[in-house]
C-alpha positions in Angstrom: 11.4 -15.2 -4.1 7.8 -14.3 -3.3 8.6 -16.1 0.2 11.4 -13.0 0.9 9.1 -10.6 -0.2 6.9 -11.3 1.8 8.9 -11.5 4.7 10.2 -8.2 4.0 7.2 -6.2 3.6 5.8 -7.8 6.7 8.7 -7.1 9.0 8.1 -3.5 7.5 4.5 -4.1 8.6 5.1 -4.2 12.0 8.2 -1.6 12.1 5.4 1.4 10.9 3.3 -0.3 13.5 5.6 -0.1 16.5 6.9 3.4 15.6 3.1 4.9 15.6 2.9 3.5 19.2 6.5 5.2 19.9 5.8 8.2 18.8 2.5 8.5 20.0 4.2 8.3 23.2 6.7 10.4 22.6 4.4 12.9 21.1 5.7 13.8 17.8 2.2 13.0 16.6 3.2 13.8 12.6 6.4 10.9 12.9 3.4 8.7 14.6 1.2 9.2 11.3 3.9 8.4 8.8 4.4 5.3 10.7 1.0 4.3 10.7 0.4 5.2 6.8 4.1 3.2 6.2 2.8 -0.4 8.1 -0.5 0.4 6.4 1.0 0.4 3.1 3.0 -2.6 3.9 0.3 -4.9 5.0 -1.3 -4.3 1.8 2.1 -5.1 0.2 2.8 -8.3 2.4 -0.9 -9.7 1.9 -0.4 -9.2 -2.1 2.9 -11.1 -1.6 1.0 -13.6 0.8 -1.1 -14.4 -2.1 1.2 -14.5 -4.3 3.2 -16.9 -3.0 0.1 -19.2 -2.5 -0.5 -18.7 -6.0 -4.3 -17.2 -4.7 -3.3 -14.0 -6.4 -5.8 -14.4 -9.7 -8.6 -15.4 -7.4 -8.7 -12.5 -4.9 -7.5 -9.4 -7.4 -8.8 -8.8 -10.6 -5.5 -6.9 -12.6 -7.4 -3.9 -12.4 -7.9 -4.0 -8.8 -4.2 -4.7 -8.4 -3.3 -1.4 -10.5 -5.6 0.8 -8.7 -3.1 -0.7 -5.5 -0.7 0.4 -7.6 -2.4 4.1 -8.1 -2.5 4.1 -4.2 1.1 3.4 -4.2 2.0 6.6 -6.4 -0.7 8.6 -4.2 0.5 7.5 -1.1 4.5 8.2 -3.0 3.4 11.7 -3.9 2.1 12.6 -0.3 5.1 11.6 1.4 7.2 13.6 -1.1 4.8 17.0 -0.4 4.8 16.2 3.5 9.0 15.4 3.0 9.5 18.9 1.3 7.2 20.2 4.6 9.1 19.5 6.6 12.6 20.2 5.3 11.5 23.4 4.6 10.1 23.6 8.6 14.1 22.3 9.3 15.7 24.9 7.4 13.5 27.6 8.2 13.3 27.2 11.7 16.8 24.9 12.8 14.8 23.0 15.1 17.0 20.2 17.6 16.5 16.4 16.7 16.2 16.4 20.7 13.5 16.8 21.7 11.7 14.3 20.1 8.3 16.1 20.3 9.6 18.8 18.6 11.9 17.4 16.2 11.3 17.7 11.9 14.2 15.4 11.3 12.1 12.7 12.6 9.1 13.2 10.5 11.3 13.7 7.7 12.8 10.2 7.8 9.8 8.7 8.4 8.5 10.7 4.8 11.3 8.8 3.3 10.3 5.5 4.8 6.3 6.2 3.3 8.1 7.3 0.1 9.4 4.3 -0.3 6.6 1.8 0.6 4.6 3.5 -1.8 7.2 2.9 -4.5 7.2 -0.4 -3.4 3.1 -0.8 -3.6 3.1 1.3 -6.7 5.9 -1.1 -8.1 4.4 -4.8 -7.2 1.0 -3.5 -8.1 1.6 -3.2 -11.8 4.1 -6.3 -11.7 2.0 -8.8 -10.9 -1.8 -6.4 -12.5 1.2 -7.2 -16.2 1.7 -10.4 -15.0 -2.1 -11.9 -14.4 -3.3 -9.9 -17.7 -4.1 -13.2 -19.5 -7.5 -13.5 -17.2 -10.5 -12.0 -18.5 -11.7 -9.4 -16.5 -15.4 -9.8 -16.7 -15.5 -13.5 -17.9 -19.5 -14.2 -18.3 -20.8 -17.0 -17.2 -22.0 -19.6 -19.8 -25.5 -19.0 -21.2 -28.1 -21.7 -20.8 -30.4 -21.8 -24.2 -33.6 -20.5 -23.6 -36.4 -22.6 -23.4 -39.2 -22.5 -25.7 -42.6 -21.6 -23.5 -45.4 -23.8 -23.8 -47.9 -22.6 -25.8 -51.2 -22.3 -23.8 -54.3 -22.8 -25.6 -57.9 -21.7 -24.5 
């Protein structure tokens, strides 16, 4: 299963790559950002499934590392939602043409639905597998040697 996910999330990887490079081209420089946050997003969720799936998860990511992933997730969830309200209301407001393509909202606006969901999908996978390595200590201490007694130095 982790083999799928992983596929997933990196196909997603390099679809938010090769739309920044499209829409830098075709200058709608806001649609060219959401890309570039979305294949962002999903490299960090392919490499946690990468690992994963190697079963190198526990030695790369502490669970609390892997739910401050997850707090990037719902960051990068809650930016997308202000930036998809933006420009909805920069659609409604203004009625401006899909075509274009530099000057089109409805572009952006998809793309803010594609970031949305990545960052669900960080959001979700970090806390599933922070729950699901909980049973390692966090700061395991490394045995103690006894201490030696010091030689007494006489005059």
């Amino acid at each position: 299963m982790s083999l799928l996910r992983f596929t997933f999330s990196f196909v997603y990887s390099l679809v938010g790559v090769s739309g920044f490079g499209a829409f830098i081209i075709l200058n709608n420089y806001a649609a060219a950002i959401l890309a570039i946050i979305t294949g962002f997003i999903s490299i960090i969720t392919s490499h946690i499934h990468f690992l994963d799936f190697k079963n190198k998860l526990p030695d790369w990511y502490t669970p609390q590392q892997l739910r401050q992933m997850s707090s990037f997730g719902i960051y990068c969830f809650a930016i997308s939602t202000s930036a998809l309200v933006y420009f909805s209301v920069i659609e409604i407001m203004q009625k401006r043409p899909i075509m274009p393509i530099e000057d089109s909202a409805v572009i952006p606006m998809i793309w803010c639905l594609i970031t949305l969901k990545s960052g669900l999908i960080l959001a979700y996978f970090g806390r599933y597998y922070s729950r699901q390595n909980d049973h390692i200590s966090i700061t395991e201490e490394p045995a103690t040697q006894p201490n030696e007694e010091a030689e007494e130095i006489t005059p």
